[in-house]
C-alpha positions in Angstrom: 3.9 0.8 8.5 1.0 -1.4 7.6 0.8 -2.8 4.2 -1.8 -0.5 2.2 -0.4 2.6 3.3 3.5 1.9 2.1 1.5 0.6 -1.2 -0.7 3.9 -1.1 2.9 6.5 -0.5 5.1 3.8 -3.1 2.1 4.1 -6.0 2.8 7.8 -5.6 6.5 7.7 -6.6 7.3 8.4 -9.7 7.4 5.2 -12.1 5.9 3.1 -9.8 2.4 3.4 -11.7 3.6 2.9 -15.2 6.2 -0.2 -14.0 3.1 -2.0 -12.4 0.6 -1.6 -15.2 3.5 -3.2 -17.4 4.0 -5.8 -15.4 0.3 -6.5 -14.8 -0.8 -6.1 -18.5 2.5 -6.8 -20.6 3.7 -10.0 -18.5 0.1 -11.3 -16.7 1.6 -10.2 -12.7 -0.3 -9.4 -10.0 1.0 -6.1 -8.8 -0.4 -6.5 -5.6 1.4 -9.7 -4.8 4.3 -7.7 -6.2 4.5 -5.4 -4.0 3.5 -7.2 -0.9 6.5 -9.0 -1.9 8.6 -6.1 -1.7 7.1 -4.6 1.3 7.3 -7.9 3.3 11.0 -8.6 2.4 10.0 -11.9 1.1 11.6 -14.4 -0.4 11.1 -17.1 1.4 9.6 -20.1 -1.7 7.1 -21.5 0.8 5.7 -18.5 1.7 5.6 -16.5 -1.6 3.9 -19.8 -3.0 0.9 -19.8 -0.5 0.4 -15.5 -0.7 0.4 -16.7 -4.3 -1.9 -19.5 -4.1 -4.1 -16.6 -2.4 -3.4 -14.1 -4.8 -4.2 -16.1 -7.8 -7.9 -17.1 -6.6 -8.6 -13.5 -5.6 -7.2 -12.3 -9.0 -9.9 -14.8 -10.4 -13.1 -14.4 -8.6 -12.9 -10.8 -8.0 -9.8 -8.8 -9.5 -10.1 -9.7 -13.2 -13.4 -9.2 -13.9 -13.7 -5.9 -11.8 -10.9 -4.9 -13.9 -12.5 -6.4 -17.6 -16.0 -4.2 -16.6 -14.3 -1.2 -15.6 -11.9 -1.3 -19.0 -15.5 -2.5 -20.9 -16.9 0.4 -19.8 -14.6 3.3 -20.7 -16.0 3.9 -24.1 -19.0 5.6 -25.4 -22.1 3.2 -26.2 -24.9 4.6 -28.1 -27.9 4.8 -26.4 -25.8 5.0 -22.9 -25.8 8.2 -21.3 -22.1 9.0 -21.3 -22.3 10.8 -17.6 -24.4 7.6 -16.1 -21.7 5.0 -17.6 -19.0 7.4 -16.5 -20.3 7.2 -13.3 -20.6 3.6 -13.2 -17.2 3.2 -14.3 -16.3 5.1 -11.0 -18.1 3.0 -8.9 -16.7 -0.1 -10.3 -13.2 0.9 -10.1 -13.7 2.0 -6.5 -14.8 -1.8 -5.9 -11.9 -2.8 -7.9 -9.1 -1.2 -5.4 -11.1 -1.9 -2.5 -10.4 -5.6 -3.9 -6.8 -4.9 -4.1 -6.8 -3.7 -0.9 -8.9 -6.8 0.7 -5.7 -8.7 -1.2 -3.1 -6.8 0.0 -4.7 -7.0 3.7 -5.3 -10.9 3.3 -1.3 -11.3 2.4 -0.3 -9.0 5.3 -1.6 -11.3 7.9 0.8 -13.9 6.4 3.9 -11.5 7.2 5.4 -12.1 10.9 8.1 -10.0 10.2 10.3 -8.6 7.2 12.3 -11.4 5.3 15.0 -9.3 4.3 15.1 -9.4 0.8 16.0 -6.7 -1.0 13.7 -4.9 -3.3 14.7 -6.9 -6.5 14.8 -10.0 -4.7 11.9 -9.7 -3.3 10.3 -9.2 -6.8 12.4 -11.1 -8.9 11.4 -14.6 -6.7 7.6 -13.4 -6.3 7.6 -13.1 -10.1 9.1 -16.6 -10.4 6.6 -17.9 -7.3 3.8 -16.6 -9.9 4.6 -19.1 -12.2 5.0 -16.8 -15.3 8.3 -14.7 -14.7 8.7 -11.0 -16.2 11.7 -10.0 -17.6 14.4 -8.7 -14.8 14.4 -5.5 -16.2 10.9 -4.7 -15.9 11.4 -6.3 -12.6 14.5 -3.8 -11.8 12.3 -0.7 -13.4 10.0 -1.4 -10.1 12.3 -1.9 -7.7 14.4 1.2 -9.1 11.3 3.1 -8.5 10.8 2.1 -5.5 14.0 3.4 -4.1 
């Protein structure tokens, strides 16, 4: 199964959502190096550090601030019409997960085939690989709902 669809039917377990946004706001991850990680198996150190190299620049020039307007643009601002901002704020988080997805795509073509790793291996070296480890129980919370 190609990489954005697994991500696409794993986001809608249940847990999977609320584990990523703490790991992406709490502990500074990018969820979808994360989950590549997971879906690819990987654990290999050279390879998690290059689709981290990649992920890191992408998180930079296009994730991050797509992310910082979208969250900017949430609440009311006087002399904004509420429906045109709310609209905008649609538009810009549509951007912002066709960015994930143009990450998630990019680190797919680095995948031959599956490493092997188990879920929480996966995720527990492609936490360390980012350079800013989370805890291994938030780690285990996402791999647990993964399945």
């Amino acid at each position: 199964m190609a990489l954005w669809d697994w991500t696409l039917r794993a986001y809608g377990q249940a847990g999977v959502p609320q584990a990523c946004l703490a790991l992406q706001d709490d502990y500074g991850q990018n969820t979808s190096f994360l989950l590549w990680a997971v879906w690819a198996e990987a654990a290999d150190p050279s390879l998690l550090t290059r689709a981290a190299d990649i992920a890191r620049r992408w998180e930079a020039l296009a994730l991050t601030p797509l992310r910082d307007m979208r969250r900017a643009l949430k609440p009311p601002l006087e002399g904004i019409e509420d429906a045109e901002r709310c609209a905008l704020r649609e538009d810009v988080k549509a951007v912002e997960l066709r960015a994930e997805r143009v990450l998630m795509e990019s680190l797919e073509t680095l995948t031959d085939e599956p490493g092997g790793a188990p879920a929480l291996t996966a995720l527990e070296a492609a936490s360390a690989a980012w350079g800013r480890p989370a805890p291994p129980d938030t780690l285990a919370a996402l791999a647990a709902a993964l399945g």
